[in-house]
C-alpha positions in Angstrom: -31.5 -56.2 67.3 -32.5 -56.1 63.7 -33.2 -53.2 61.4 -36.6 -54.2 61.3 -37.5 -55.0 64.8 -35.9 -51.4 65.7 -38.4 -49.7 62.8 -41.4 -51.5 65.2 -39.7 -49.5 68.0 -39.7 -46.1 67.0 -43.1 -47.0 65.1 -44.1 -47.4 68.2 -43.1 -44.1 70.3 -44.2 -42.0 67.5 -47.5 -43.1 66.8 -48.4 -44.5 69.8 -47.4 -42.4 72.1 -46.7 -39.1 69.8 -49.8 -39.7 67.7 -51.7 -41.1 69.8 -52.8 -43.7 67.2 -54.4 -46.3 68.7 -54.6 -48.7 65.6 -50.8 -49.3 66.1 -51.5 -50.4 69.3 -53.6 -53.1 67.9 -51.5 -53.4 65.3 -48.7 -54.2 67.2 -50.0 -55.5 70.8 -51.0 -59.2 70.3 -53.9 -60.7 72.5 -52.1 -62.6 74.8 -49.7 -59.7 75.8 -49.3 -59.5 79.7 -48.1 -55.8 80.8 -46.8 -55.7 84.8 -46.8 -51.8 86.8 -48.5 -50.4 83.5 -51.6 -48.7 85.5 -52.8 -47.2 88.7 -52.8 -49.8 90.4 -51.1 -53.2 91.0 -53.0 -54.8 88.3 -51.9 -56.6 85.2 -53.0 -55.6 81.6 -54.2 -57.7 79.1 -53.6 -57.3 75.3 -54.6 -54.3 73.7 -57.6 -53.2 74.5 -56.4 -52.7 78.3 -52.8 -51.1 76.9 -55.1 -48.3 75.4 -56.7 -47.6 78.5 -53.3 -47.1 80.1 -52.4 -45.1 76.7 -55.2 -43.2 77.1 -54.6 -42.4 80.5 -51.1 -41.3 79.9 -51.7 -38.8 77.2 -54.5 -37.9 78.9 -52.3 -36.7 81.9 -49.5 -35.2 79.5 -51.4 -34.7 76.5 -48.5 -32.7 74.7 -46.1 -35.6 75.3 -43.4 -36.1 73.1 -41.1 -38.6 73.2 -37.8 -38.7 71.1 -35.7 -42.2 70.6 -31.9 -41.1 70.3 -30.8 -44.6 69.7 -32.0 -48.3 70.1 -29.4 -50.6 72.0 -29.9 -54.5 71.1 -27.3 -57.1 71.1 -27.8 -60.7 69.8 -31.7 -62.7 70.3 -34.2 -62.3 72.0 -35.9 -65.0 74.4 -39.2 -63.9 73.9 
């Protein structure tokens, strides 16, 4: 995994889920992203106007969460 793509990832935990910024999300969630098991219910999510309901709902349940990324594990490319 490169340098970069693990920057996005603790960009991500820290100001999407520890800010609760959701500008990252759309900065960072593209239209056509397809999230399985995010909500309630069996549903899938669609880009990132859906993700910020589930984001929403989240840090509306825990709204002191924190979450800390010790280390990012990545070897060689990515299919996606």
């Amino acid at each position: 995994m490169s340098e970069a793509n693990k920057a996005i990832a603790r960009r991500w935990f820290k100001e999407v889920w520890n800010h609760g910024r959701d500008a990252t999300i759309d900065e960072l969630v593209h239209d056509h992203c397809l999230g399985h098991g995010l909500g309630d219910t069996e549903a899938d999510t669609h880009g990132p106007a859906e993700f910020k309901l589930i984001a929403a709902n989240l840090r509306g349940a825990i709204p002191d969460i924190h979450i800390y990324v010790d280390d990012i594990l990545g070897r060689g490319r990515s299919r996606c």
